[in-house]
N, C-alpha and C positions, 0 to 999 in steps of 0.2 A: 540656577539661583543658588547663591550659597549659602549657607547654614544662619550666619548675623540676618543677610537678607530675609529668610525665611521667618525667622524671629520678630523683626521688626514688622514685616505683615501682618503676623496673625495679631502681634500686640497693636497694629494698629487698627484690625478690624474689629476685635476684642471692647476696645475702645470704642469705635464706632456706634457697636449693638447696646452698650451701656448708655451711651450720652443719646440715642433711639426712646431706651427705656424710660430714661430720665426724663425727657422732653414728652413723651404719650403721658406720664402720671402726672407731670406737672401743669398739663392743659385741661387736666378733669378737670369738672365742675364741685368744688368740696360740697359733701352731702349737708344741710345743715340740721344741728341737734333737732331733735324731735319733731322734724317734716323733713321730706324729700327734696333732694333738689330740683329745681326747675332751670332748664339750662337755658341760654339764648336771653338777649336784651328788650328786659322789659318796654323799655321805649319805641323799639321798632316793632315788639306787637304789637302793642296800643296805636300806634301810626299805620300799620300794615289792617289791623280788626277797623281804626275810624271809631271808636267810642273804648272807653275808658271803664273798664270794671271796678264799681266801687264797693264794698260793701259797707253796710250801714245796720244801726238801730230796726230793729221790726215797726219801735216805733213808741217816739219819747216825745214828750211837748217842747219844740223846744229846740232841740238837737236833730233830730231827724223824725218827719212827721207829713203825712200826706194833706195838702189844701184839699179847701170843698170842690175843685176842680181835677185833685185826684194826683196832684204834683207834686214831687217830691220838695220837702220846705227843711230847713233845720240850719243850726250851727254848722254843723258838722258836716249835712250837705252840700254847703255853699265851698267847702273846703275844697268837696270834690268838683265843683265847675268849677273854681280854681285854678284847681290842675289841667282839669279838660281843658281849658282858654289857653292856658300856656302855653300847653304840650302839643293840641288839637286844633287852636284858634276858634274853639266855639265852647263856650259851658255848658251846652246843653247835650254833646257829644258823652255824657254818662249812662251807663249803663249799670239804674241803682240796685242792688243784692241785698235786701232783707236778710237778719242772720241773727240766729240766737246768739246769746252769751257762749253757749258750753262750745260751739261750731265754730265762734268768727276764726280763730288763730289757723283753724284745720282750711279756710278758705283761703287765705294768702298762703301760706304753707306750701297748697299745691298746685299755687299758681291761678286758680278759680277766679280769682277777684286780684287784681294788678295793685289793690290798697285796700285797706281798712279804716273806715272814717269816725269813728263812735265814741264813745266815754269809753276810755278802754284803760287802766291804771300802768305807768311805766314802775315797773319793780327789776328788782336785777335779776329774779329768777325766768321771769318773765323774756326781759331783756337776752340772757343768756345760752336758756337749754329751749326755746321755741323756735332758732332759724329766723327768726323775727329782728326789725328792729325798730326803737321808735324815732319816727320824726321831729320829735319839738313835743312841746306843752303848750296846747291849744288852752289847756283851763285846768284852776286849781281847784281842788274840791277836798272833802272831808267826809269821812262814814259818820252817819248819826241813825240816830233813832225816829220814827214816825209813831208817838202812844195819842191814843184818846185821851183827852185831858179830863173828864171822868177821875181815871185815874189817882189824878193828882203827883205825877213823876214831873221831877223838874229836873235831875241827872238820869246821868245812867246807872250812877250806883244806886238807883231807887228800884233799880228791875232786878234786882235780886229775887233768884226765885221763876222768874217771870219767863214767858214762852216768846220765841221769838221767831218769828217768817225770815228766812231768808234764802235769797236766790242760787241753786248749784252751778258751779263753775268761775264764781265772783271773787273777788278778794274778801269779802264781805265775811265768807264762812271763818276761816283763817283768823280774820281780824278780830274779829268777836270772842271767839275763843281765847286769843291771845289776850285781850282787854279782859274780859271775866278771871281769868285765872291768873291774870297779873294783880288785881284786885281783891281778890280770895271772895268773888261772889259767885252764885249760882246761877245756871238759868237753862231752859233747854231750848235746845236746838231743834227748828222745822224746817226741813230744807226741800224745795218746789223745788222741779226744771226750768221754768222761768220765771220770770218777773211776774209775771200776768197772772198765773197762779198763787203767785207768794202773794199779790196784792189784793186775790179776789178772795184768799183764806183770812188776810187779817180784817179787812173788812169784815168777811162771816162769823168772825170776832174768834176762830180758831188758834189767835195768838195775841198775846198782852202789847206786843210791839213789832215792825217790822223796819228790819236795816238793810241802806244801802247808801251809795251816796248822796249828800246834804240835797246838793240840785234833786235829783230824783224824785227824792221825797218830799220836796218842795211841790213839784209839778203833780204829784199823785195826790197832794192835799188837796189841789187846786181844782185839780180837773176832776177827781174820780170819787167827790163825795158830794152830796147837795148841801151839806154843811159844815163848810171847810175850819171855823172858828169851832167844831168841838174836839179839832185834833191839832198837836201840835209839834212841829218838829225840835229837834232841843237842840240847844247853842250850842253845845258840847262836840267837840270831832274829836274822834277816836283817833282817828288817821291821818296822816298827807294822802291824797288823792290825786297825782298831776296825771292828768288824761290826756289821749293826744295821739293822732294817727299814725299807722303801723303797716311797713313793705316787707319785705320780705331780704333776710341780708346775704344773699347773694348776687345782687345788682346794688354796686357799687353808686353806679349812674343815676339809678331811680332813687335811690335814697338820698342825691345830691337834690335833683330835682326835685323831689316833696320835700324837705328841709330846707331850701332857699324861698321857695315859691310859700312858704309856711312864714318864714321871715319877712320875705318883703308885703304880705300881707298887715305884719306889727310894725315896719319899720317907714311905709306906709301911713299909719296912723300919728306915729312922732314927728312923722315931717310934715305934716298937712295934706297929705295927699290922700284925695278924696273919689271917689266915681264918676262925680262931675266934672274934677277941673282935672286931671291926670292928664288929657291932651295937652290942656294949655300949659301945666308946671312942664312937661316932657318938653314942649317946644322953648318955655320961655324961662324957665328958672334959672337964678344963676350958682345955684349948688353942684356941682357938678356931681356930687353922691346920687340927686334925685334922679339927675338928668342920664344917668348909666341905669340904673334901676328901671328906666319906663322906656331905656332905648334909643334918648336923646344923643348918648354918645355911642359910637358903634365899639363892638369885642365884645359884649357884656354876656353872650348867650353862650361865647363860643366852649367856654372849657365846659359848659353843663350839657351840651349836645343840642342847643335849644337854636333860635335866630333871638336876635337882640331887643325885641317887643314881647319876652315871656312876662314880664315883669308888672308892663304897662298892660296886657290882655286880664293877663288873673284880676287885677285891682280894679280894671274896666269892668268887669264881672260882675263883681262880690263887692265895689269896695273894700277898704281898710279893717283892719279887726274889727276896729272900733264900731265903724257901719254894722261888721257882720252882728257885733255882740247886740247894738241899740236895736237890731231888727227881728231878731229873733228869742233873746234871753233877757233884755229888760222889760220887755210889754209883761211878762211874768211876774213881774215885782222883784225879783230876783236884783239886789246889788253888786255890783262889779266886784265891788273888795278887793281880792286879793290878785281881780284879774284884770286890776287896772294898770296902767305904765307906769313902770316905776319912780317916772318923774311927779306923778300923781300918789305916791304912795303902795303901791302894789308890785306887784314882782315880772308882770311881763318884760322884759327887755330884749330888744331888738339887736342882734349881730350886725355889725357893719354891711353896709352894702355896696363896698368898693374892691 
């Protein structure tokens, strides 16, 4: 072999062991900020385990909350037999995960729970340095205040001064402080491990006020005092609130599937598609948007990994938001407002479904 020959060998093995190197680090699984990675497709575990790890509220009126029969019931649970119908072809193929506040992000993080179903607020730091990502805005909400009207507070610039309950791990801490010191008022901070504490100190009347989100303390008047007319929540939102469930962002795949199956839930509700009639608009509509949506026309499953009846299972489910909302968060008194369609005024809007 002559000397050129010899040259062009080694530089093309040289070559070889590089574009080696290159192709091993470029197939890791990138670690995501502040959780581990979990490698391998969410979907074919879920498919491969046969039920769907959700995690959820401990437990909120409302949003997730067990019937006298011991069942898991909520907004936010229905979201998850949703998915299960979809993905699994039954709703009831979940497997619900109770989870504190300071805990849920550490449970999708490591893979523990395949989603996060709860009031859970989309921030961009949130968004960012968790590995996390969010699906959609299930509900709009706002921080407010819960005082005994005793009191006589009708803002929140009237808690000047004033001690205030609130839950560790929340946006809640943060916001508050921001709003007080934007304000140039005083107040001290009481800060619980959860809810249940926070709620059961300001009752014991260990704080002038307790914040969190509007809903929340909505439901905690409701249900957690024999007399709900001596407390009141204030008009006032410190905050934007959009809440909304949460995978994990290194499945590309599952975040496609929970953010469409999260759509066609809302867009569902736009087109008249209802629990009831979803068979017959799938067979007979002449919109061809709906009629892909529920599987009328075939392809529709194929780029999200699904078969082409994901669309029409979830809604067979759960019904339409709409359903979801009138079943579980209006019997509250609770008004739609701002989580109504926005052809009605409110800000949900549906992404196409073609």
């Amino acid at each position: 072999m002559n000397r050129l020959v010899q040259i062009r060998a080694k530089a093309l093995f040289c070559c070889g062991l590089i574009a080696f190197a290159l192709s091993a680090c470029g197939s890791s699984q990138p670690t995501p900020q502040g959780g581990r990675s979990v490698a391998g497709s969410t979907l074919a575990k879920v498919k491969a385990r046969g039920t769907l790890n959700c995690a959820i509220h401990t437990g909120q009126l409302g949003m997730s909350y067990l019937d006298k029969q011991g069942k898991w019931q909520g907004f936010f649970v229905d979201y998850c037999r949703a998915i299960a119908a979809a993905v699994l072809g039954d709703p009831d193929k979940v497997k619900f995960m109770p989870v504190a506040s300071n805990k849920r992000f550490t449970i999708v993080q490591t893979g523990e729970a395949d989603l996060l179903s709860r009031t859970t607020t989309w921030t961009l730091t949130r968004d960012t340095d968790l590995g996390v990502n969010f699906v959609g805005i299930m509900y709009y909400d706002g921080q407010s205040f819960l005082v005994p009207k005793r009191l006589g507070v009708t803002k929140a610039r009237d808690l000047d001064g004033a001690s205030i309950c609130i839950t560790k791990g929340t946006t809640s801490e943060l916001n508050t402080a921001d709003y007080f010191q934007r304000n140039r008022i005083r107040f001290r901070s009481i800060v619980f491990e959860n809810p249940e504490e926070a709620k059961l100190a300001f009752f014991a009347g260990r704080c002038d006020a307790m914040t969190t989100d509007a809903f929340t303390l909505t439901v905690i008047r409701l249900a957690d005092t024999d007399r709900p007319d001596d407390y009141t929540v204030l008009s006032e939102r410190l905050t934007k609130e959009p809440v909304g469930p949460v995978v994990r962002s290194d499945d590309e795949q599952w975040y496609e599937i929970n953010k469409w199956v999260l759509n066609a839930l809302v867009a569902a509700e736009e087109m008249g598609v209802t629990r009831t009639n979803a068979a017959a608009m799938r067979r007979d509509s002449p919109d061809p948007e709906i009629r892909k949506m529920l599987g009328g026309l075939p392809g529709f499953g194929k780029s999200l990994g699904l078969d082409d009846d994901w669309g029409f299972r979830a809604i067979s489910a759960t019904g339409n938001y709409g359903e979801i909302f009138a079943r579980h968060i209006t019997p509250l008194g609770v008004e739609r407002g701002q989580n109504k369609l926005y052809r009605d005024g409110g800000l949900i809007y549906p992404l196409p479904m073609r």
